[in-house]
C-alpha positions in Angstrom: 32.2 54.2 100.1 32.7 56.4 97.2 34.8 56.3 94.5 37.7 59.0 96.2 37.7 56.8 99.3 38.1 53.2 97.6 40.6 54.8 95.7 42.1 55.9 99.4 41.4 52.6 100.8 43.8 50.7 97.7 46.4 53.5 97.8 47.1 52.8 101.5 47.2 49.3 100.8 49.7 49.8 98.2 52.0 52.2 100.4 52.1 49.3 102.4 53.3 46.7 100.0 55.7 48.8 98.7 57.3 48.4 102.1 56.6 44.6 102.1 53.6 44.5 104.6 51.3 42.3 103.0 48.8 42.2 106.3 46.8 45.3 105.0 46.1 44.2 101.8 44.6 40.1 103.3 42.9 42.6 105.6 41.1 44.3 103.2 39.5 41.0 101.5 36.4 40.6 102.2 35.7 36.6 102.7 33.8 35.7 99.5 36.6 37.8 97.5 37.2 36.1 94.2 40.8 36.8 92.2 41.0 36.1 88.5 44.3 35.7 86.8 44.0 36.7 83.3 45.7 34.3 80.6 46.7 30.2 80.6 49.4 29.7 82.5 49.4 27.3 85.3 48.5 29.6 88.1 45.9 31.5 85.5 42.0 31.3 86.8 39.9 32.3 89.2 40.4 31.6 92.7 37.7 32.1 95.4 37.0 33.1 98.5 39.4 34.3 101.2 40.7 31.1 102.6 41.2 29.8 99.1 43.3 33.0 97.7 45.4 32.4 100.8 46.1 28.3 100.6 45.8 27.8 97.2 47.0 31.0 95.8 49.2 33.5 97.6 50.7 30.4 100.1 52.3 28.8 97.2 53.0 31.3 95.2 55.0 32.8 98.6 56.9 29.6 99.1 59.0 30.0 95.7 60.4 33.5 97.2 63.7 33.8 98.5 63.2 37.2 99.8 60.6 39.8 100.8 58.2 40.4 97.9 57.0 44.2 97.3 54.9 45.9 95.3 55.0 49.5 93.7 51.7 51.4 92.3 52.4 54.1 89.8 48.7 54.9 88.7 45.0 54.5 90.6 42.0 55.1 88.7 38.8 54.9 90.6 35.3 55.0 89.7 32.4 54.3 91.4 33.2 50.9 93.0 35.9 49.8 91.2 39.7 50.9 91.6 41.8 50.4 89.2 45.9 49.8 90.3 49.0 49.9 87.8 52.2 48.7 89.6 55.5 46.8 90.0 56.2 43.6 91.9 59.7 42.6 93.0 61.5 39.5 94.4 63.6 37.0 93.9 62.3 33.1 93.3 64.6 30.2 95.5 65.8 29.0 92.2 67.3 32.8 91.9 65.4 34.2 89.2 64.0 37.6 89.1 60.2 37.7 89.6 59.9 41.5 88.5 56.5 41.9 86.9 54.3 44.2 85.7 50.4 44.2 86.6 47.4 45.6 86.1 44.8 45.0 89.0 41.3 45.6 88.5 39.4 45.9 91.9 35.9 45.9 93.0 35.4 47.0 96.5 32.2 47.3 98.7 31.9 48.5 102.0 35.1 48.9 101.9 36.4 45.4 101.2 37.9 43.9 98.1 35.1 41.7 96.1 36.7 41.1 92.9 40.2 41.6 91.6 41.3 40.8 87.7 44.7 40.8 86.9 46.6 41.3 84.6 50.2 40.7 83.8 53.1 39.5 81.9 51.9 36.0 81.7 55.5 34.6 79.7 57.3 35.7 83.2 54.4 33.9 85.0 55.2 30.6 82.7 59.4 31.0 82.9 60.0 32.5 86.4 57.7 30.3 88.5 57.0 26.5 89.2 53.4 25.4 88.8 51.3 26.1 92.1 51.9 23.0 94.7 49.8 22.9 98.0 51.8 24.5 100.6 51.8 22.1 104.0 
């Protein structure tokens, strides 16, 4: 794909979780898709492959929100094969804190799939707003 379609591909994805759909973006991810989270906080590292992202990433990272989470992109930058997302997550965790942060995600898709994403946010919200990760049953 080139780089005007990936850039498509993402901004769809996007237009969706600003709406709270979260199905297009797992969708898009292909199965040996790796996500690295950028600092040393408790949930920082990499985490790979599909399933993985799913139980031992976004599953508990979901549990500790009270409401719908969403996310808002402002800026895409694509080139080549990667895609590169500035945005605005929302929600509320269950211990009523505001989980509004900032991130940078930067993508790597192929055939149109997500590879790689790195991210980058406010790690000190990361540390204060959320538990450490626990296994989600």
């Amino acid at each position: 794909m080139s780089a005007a379609q990936n850039k498509r591909l993402m901004q769809d994805i996007f237009s969706e979780l600003a709406q709270g759909n979260t199905e297009p973006f797992r969708d898009a991810m292909a199965e040996d898709f790796s996500w690295t989270i950028i600092g040393t906080t408790k949930w920082s590292g990499t985490y790979r492959g599909k399933r993985a992202i799913l139980t031992e990433l976004m599953a508990p990272l979901f549990a500790q929100f009270a409401d719908q989470y969403t996310n808002t992109a402002d800026r895409f930058i694509a080139e080549d094969d990667h895609v590169v997302v500035q945005c605005l997550g929302w929600v509320t965790t269950k211990a009523g804190d505001p989980y509004n942060n900032t991130y940078c995600y930067v993508c790597r898709l192929a055939e149109g799939k997500l590879q790689e994403l790195t991210e980058y946010c406010d790690t000190e919200l990361v540390a204060t707003a959320l538990a450490a990760p626990q296994p989600v049953q």
